[in-house]
C-alpha positions in Angstrom: 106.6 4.8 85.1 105.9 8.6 85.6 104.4 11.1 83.2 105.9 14.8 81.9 103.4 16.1 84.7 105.7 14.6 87.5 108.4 17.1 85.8 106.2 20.3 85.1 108.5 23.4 84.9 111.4 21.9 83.8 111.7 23.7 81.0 111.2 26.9 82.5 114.9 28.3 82.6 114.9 27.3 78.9 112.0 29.0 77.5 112.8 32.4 80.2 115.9 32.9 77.8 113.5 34.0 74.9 115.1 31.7 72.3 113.6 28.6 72.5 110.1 26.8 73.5 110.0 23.4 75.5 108.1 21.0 74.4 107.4 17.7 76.6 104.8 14.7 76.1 104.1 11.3 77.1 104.2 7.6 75.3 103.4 4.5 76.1 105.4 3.0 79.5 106.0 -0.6 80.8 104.8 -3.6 79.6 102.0 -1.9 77.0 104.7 0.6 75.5 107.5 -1.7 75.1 107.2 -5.9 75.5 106.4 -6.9 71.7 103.0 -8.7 71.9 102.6 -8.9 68.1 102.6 -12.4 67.7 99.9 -12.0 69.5 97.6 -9.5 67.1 94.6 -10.6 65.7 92.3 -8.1 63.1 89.8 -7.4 65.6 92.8 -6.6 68.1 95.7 -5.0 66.5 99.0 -5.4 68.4 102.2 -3.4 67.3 105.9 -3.5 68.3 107.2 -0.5 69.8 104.3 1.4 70.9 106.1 3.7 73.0 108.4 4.9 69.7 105.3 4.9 67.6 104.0 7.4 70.4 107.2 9.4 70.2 107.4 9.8 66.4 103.7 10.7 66.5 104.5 13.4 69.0 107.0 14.8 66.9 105.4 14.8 63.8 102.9 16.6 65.3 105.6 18.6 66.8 106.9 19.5 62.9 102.6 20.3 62.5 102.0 22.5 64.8 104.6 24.2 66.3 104.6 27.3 64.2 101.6 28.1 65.9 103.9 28.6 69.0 106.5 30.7 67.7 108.7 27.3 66.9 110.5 26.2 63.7 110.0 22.7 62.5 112.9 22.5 60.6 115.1 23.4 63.7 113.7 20.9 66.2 116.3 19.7 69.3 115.2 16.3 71.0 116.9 15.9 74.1 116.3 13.2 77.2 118.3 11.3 80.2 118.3 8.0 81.0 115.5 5.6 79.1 114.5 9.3 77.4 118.3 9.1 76.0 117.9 5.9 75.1 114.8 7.0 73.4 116.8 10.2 71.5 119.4 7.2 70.3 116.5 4.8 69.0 115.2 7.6 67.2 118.3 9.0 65.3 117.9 4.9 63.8 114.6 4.8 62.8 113.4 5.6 59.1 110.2 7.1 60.5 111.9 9.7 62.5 113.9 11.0 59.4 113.5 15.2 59.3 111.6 15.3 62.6 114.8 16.5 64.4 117.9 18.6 63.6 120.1 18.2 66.4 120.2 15.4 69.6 121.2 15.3 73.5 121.5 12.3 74.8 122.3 12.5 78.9 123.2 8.7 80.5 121.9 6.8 77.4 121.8 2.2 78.2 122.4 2.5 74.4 122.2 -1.5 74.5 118.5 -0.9 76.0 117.2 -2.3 72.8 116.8 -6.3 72.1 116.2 -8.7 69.6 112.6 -10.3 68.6 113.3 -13.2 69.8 114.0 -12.4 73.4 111.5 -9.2 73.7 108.8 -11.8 72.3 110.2 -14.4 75.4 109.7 -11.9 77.7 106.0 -11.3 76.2 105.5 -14.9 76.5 106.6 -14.7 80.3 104.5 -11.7 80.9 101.2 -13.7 79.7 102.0 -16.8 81.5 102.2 -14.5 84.8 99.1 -12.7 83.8 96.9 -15.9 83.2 98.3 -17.0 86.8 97.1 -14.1 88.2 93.8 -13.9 86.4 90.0 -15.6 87.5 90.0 -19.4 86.7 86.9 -18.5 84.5 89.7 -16.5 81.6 91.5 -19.7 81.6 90.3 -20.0 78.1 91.2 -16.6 76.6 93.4 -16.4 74.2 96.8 -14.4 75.0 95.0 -11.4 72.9 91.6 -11.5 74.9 93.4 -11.8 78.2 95.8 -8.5 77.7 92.4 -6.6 76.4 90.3 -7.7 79.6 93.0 -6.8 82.1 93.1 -4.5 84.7 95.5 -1.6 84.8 96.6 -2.8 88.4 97.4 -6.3 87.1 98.9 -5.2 84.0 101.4 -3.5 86.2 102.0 -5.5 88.9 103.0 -8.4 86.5 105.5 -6.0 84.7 107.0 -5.0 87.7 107.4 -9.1 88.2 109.1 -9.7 85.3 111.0 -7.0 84.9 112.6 -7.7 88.4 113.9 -11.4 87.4 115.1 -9.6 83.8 118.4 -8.5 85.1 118.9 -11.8 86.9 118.3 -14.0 83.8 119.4 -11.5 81.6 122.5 -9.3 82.7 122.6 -6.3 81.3 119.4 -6.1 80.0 116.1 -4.8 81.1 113.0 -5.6 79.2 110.5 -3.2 79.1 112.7 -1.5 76.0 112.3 -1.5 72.6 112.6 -4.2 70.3 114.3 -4.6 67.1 111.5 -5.8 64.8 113.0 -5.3 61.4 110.3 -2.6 60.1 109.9 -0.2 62.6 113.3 -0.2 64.0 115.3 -2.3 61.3 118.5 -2.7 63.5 120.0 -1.9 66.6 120.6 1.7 67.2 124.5 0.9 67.6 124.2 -1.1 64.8 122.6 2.1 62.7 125.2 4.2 63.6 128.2 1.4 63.0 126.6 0.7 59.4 126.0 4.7 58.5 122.4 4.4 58.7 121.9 6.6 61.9 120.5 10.3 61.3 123.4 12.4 60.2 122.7 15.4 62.9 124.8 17.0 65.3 125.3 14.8 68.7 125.9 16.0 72.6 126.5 12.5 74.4 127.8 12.0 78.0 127.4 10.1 81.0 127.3 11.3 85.0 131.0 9.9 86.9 129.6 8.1 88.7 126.0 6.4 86.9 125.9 3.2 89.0 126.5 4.9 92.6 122.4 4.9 93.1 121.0 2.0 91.5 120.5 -0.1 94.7 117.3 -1.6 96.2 114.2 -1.3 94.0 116.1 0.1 91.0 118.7 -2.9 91.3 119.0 -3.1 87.8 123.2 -3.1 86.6 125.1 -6.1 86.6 126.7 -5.1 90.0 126.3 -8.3 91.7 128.9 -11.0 91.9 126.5 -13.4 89.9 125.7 -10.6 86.5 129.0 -9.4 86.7 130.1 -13.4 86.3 127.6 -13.4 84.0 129.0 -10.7 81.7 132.7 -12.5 82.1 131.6 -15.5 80.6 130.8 -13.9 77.1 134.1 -11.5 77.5 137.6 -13.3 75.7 139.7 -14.8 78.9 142.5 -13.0 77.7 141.2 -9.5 79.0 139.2 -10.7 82.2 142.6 -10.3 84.5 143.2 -6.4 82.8 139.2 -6.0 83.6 139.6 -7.3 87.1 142.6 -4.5 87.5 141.0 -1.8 86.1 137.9 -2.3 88.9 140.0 -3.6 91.2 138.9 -5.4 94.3 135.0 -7.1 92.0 132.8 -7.4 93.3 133.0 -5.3 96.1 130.2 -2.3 96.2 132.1 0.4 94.5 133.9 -1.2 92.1 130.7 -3.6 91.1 128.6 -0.3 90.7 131.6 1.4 88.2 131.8 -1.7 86.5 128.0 -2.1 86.0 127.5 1.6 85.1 130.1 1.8 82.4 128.8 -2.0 80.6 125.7 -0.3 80.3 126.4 4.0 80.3 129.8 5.2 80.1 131.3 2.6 77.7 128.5 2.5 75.1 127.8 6.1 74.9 131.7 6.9 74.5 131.7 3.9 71.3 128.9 5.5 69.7 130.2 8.9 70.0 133.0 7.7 68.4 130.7 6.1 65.5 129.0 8.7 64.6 131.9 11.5 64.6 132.6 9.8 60.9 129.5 11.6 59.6 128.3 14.3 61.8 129.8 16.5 64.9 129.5 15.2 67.8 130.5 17.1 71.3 131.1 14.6 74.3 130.6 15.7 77.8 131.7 14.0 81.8 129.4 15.6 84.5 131.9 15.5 87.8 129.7 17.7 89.6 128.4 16.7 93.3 127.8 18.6 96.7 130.1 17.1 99.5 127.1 15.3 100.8 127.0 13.2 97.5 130.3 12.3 98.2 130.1 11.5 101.8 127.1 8.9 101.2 128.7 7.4 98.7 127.2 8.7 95.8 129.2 11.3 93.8 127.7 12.7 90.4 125.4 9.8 90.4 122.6 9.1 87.5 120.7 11.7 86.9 122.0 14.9 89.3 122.6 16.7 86.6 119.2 17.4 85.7 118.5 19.2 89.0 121.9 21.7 87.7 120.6 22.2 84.4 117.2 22.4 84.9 117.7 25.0 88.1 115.7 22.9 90.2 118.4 23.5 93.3 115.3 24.5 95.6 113.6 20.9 95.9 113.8 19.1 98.7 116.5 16.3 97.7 118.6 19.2 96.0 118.4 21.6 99.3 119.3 18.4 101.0 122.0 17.2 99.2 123.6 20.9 99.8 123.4 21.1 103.1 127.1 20.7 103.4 128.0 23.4 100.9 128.2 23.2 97.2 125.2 24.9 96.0 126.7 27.9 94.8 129.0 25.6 92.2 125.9 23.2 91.2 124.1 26.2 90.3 127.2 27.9 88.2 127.7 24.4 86.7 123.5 24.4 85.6 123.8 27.8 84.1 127.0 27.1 82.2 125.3 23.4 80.7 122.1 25.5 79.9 124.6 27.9 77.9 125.7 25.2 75.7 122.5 23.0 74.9 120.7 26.4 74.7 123.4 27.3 72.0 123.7 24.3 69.9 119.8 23.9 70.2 119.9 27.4 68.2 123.0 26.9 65.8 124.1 22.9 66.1 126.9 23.9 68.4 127.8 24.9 71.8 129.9 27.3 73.0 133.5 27.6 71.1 134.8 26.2 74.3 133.7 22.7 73.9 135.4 20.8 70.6 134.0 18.3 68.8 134.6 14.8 69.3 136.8 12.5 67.2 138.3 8.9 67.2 141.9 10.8 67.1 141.2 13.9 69.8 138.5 12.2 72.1 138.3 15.4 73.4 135.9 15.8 76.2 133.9 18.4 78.4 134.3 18.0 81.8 131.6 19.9 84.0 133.0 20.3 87.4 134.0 23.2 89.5 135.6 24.3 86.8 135.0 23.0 83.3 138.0 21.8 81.8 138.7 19.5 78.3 140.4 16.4 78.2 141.5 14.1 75.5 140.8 10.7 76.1 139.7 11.1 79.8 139.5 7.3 80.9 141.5 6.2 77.9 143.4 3.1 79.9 139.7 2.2 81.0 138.1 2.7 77.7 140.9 0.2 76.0 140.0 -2.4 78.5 136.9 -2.6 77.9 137.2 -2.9 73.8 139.2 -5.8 74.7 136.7 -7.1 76.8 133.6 -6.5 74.5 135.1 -6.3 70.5 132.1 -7.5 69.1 130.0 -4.6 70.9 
């Protein structure tokens, strides 16, 4: 859902430091941009997999066009997103078509695993068109699955997506379907799969994750395996021998806290911190923890929860959630720790690093940024964690 005119300005800040220009643009969402409907195509009705990365690479590419025209330089291109536009930076740096379109990635709280197999994105297309028909006049009853997709209504379209993506992370834990699909041409493998087998794009990396990613993903946007049933779930496919190290490391599942840490890291922290590690073998890589929240965060729970960042590095401090969420004190910090983050991706947007206070990232060092009050590096931060969980998932 949403649109890069819900975030107009962002980029402000950025392009006020005279060294860069912003670029943002929209693909295909939901069920249209990402459910593979291809077994549906016919050659009066085309239907591709992956419409939403098709939209993306044809963004950038005209991106590489154009840009001159702007003052930009093709050949020194940053793509940078949070969240499913992280997870759309990682699917990128493993696609063939993207190749020379960037020089240099961000990725902010990436679900790196956010991308599935034919077999199961075409299930969930099969579920979709069953739920459609349902809801469609009894005179379509004899429309092909083709037909009825290109007759539908944009409210119907959505309101069946919203259905089935609901029951995904019920059925499916872990997962969530509207997300791109392997389909062997397109995207040939899974992006962690690109990057075990060397087949990811060889640019410079910043990956990191929030402290606490799974403190706000209640309600609606229910959509970790935080409840006592997913988190089962993801224990039956885990080796016995590490579920009793597991259940220490979150101690007390599946109460609320420790079910939302254990959710966020299966599909944020974890992931992002194995595919750093990946692609340090071929290219520098600079890993970053974002600590960061107002007391208020902290009081309701919350912490540095999935996406706060944004409002620091962005300077966005003066909307109404971020004046709120200051109310108790912290501003002053969240806006130091924004202008010290816009430093650094500002800098390796420019030259492929940040500042000389940040090392790379290795399998030996694991050294890692941590934005807080006062930005410090570790090595390893989470390291008892991190071994855990390679004993719970080896064949990630």
């Amino acid at each position: 859902m949403g649109s890069s005119h819900d975030f107009t300005g962002r980029g402000e800040r950025f392009v006020h430091s005279g060294r860069v220009v912003y670029v943002s643009f929209n693909y295909r969402l939901g069920a249209l941009g990402y459910l593979d409907f291809s077994r549906y195509s016919t050659p009066e009705r085309p239907l591709e997999s992956n419409p939403g990365l098709r939209d993306q690479v044809a963004a950038l590419r005209w991106v590489r066009d154009n840009i001159r025209a702007f003052g930009g330089n093709p050949h020194n291109v940053t793509v940078f997103g949070e969240s499913a536009g992280a997870n759309a930076v990682i699917t990128l740096m493993a696609m063939p078509s993207a190749s020379g379109l960037f020089a240099r990635a961000i990725a902010q709280s990436t679900p790196i695993s956010a991308s599935f197999s034919h077999a199961l994105s075409a299930g969930w297309a099969a579920e979709f068109v069953a739920e459609l028909r349902a809801l469609s006049p009894p005179d379509t009853s004899a429309l092909t699955p083709n037909e009825l997709l290109s007759m539908a209504s944009v409210s119907d379209l959505t309101r069946v997506a919203l259905v089935v993506s609901a029951r995904t992370p019920d059925a499916y834990p872990g997962t969530f379907c509207l997300a791109p699909v392997v389909d062997g041409d397109f995207l040939p493998e899974r992006p962690l799969d690109a990057f075990r087998n060397g087949n990811a794009h060889r640019v410079p990396l910043i990956i990191g994750t929030n402290e606490r990613e799974g403190s706000v993903f209640t309600g609606r946007v229910d959509v970790l395996p935080r409840s006592p049933m997913r988190i089962a779930a993801i224990f039956d496919h885990a080796p016995v021998s590490s579920h009793h190290a597991m259940r220490t490391v979150y101690a007390s599942l599946p109460e609320n806290r420790s079910a939302a840490d254990f959710g966020s890291d299966f599909v944020f922290w974890y992931p992002s911190m194995q595919l750093g590690e990946l692609h340090s073998r071929v290219a520098p890589v600079y890993v970053y923890r974002f600590d960061l929240a107002p007391r208020l965060m902290h009081l309701l729970g919350l912490g540095a929860t999935h996406g706060i960042e944004l409002l620091a590095l962005f300077d966005q401090v003066d909307f109404p959630f971020a004046r709120a969420m200051s109310l108790l004190g912290g501003r002053e910090r969240f806006v130091s720790a924004g202008e010290r983050m816009r430093t650094h991706w500002l800098r390796f947007a420019c030259t492929g690093r940040p500042d000389d206070t940040w090392p790379t990232y290795t399998e030996t060092n694991r050294l890692t940024l941590i934005i807080d009050e006062e930005d410090r590096v570790e090595s390893d931060p989470r390291g008892e964690r991190r071994a855990v969980w390679q004993a719970f998932l080896p064949d990630f």
